[in-house]
N, C-alpha and C positions, 0 to 999 in steps of 0.2 A: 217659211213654212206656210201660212194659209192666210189666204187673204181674200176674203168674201167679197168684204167689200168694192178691191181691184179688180174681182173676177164678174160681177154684176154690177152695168152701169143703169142709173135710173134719169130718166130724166121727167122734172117735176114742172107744169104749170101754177103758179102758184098764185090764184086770184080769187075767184069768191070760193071759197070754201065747196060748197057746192057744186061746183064743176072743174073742183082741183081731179086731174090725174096724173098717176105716178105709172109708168111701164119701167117694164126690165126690158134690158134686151142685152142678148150679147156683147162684149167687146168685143170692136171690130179687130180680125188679126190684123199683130205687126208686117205679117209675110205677106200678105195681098199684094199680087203682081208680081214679087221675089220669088226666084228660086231657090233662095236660101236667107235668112233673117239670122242673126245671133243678138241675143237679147243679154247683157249684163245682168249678173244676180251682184246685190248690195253685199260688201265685205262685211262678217262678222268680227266681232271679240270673245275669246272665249276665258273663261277666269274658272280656278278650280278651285273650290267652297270647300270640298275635305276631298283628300287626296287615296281615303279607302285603303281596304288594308295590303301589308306585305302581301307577296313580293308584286311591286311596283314595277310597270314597264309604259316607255312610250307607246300610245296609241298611232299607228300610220298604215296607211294605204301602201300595202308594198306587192303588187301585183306586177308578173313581167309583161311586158306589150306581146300583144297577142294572146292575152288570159280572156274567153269566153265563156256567158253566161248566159243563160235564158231565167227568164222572171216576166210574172204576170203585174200589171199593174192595173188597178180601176179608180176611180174617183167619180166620188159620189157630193154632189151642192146641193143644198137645201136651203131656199130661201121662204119667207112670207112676210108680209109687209100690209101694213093697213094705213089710210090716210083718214086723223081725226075718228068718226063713230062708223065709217065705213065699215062692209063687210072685209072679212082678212082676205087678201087674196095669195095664192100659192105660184110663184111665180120660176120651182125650181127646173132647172134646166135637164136634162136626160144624165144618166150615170153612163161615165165611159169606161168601157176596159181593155187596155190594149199588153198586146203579148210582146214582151221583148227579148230581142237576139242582140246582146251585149258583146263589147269585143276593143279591150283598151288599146291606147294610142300612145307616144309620148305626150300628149297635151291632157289627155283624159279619157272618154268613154264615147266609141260611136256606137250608137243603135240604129238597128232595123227593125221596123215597127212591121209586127207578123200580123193576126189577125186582130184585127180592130171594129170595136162593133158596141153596139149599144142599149138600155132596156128598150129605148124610144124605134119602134120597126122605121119611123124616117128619118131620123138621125142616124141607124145603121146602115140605109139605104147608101147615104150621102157618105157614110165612111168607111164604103166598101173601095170607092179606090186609092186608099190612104196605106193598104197593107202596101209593104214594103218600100213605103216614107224614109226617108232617114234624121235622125236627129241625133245630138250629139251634148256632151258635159264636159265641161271642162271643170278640172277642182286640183285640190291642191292635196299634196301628202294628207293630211291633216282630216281630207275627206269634204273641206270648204268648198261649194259647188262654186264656180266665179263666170259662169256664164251658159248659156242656154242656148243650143244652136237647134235650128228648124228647117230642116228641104221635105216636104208634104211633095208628095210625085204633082206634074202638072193639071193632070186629069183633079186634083184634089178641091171641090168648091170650098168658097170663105169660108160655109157654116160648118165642115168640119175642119179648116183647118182653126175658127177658134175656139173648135173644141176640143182639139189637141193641145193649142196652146195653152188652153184653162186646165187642164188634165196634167200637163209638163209642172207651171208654174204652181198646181198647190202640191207634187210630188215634191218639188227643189224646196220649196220654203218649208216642209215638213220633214228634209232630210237633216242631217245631226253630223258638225263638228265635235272635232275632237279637239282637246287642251292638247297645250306642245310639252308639258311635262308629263313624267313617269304619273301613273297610278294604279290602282288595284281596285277590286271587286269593293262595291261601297262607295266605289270615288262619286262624285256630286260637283259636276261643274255646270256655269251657267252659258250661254250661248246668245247674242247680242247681234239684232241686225235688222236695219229699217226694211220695212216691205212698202212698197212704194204702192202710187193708187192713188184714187181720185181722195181719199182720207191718207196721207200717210203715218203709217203707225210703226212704231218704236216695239219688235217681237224682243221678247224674254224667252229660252228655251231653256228648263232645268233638265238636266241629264243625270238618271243615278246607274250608274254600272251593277247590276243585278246579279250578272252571273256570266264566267266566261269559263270555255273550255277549248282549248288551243289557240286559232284565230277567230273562234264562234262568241260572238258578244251579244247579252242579251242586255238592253236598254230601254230604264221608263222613262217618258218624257211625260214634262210637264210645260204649258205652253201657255201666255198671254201675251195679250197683247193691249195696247194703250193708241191713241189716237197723239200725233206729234201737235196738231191744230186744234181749235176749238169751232175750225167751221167743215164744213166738206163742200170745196168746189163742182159743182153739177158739171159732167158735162156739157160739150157744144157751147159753152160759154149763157147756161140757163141760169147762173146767178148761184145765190150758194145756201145751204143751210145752217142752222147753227149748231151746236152737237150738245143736246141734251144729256143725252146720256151715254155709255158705251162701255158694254161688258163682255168681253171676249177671251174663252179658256177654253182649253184642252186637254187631253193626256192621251198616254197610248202607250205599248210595248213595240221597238222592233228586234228586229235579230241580223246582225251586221256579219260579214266575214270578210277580215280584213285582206284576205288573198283574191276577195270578189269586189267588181267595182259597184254594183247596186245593191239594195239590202235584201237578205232571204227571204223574210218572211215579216209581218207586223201588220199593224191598223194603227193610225192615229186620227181622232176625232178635235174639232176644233168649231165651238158656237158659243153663238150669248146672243144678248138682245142689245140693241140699238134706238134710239130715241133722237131725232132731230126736229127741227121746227124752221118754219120761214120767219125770216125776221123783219117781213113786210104783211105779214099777216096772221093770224090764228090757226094758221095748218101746221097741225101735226103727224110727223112721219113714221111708223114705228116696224121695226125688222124684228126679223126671227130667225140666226144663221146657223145653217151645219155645215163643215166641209169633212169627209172621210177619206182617205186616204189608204189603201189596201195595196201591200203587196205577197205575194204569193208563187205559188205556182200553178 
């Protein structure tokens, strides 16, 4: 589900205090030069905390190959970041929104990315020939995404394709398995699964089944996350910081339909603050993260 940190890399100088600087910039994509990339999503675990009331049924994806859907998706990053008494600087990248024409497989979900565009007028420019990209999910009955596939048309430059790919990756990590046992309206299960990155972090996703009417499932989510290390390796091999501090949560509503391969409708939001320090000097690094998460029509 969302990972800030994976999704902004920083790289820090870290010598007199006074002429430390920290930039953001993109991750570079995986698909640079590929016609097509698939990128592993990490297996989760899922465990059901209360199984909610009668009548009780499995939760599963049972859609025939050839079931199509259209869904709107945007995602929105918000970072800010200050080094020591500097001023804050806002380093968020442009909010993307792309329109999807879904259409299952026997392996899972291929998409054709329709209109794709953005609040930034040169970010949109750049991801005017991205419409009719294709990209593709693989997941399991259960709704478990287990890989991420990406072909951006060739006319497509880096900077939007790793804006696609930032846009995909906090879509999947904020998407929601399902437990392999029966349960009912109430159920509360948890959801387990590293998100990988230059920090990697150990996500917790709580799941309460709110309310369902046929295959229509409405779902709160509850989300943090924890840091697996006590440093965060800098890119390009800049050396590393240490990890002061690190508080990252979430929540949101979606609305699932189990005869649909992507979810109807929802927003999940996902931020906290962050605190690191260099451990060859007295600079201190500190963030501010939002990632959102919308889909629609």
């Amino acid at each position: 589900m969302v990972l800030a940190v994976a999704l902004s890399t920083l790289g820090a100088g870290c010598g007199d205090a006074s002429e430390t600087t920290v930039e953001s910039e993109g991750a570079e994509p995986a698909g640079i030069n590929k016609a097509e990339v698939t990128m592993p999503i990490a297996a989760v675990v899922t465990t059901v905390v209360d199984p909610g009331a009668e009548p009780r049924s499995t939760l599963r994806r049972e859609f025939p190959v050839g079931t199509t859907q259209q869904v709107t998706l945007r995602t929105d990053h918000h970072i800010e970041q200050q080094i020591n008494d500097q001023p804050v600087r806002d380093f968020s990248p442009p909010a993307v929104t792309i329109g999807l024409n879904a259409e299952t497989d026997a392996d899972g979900v291929e998409l054709i990315l329709g209109n794709v565009t953005s609040n930034d007028p040169v970010l949109a420019q750049a991801l005017l020939p991205a419409d009719g990209s294709r990209a593709g999910l693989d997941m399991s009955a259960y709704g478990a995404i287990t890989a991420l596939r990406l072909a951006p048309n060739a006319a497509t430059s880096d900077t939007a394709r790793a804006a696609l790919e930032q846009a995909f990756y906090q879509a999947v990590y904020q998407s929601i398995a399902f437990p392999q046992t029966p349960v009912g309206v109430g159920a509360v299960w948890t959801v387990r699964q590293q998100v990988s990155g230059s920090v990697p972090l150990d996500q917790v996703t709580t799941a309460t089944l709110t309310h369902r009417e046929g295959d229509e499932l409405t779902i709160e989510i509850n989300v943090t996350q924890t840091p697996k290390s006590e440093v965060w390796d800098l890119p390009n091999d800049a050396g590393t910081l240490d990890i002061v501090d690190y508080l990252m949560h979430g929540d949101g509503v979606i609305t699932v339909d189990l005869g649909m391969p992507l979810p109807v409708s929802g927003a999940v939001t996902v931020g906290g603050n962050q605190t690191y320090q260099d451990p060859r000097s007295a600079v201190t690094l500190r963030q501010v993260l939002r990632t959102q998460v919308l889909w629609g029509e």
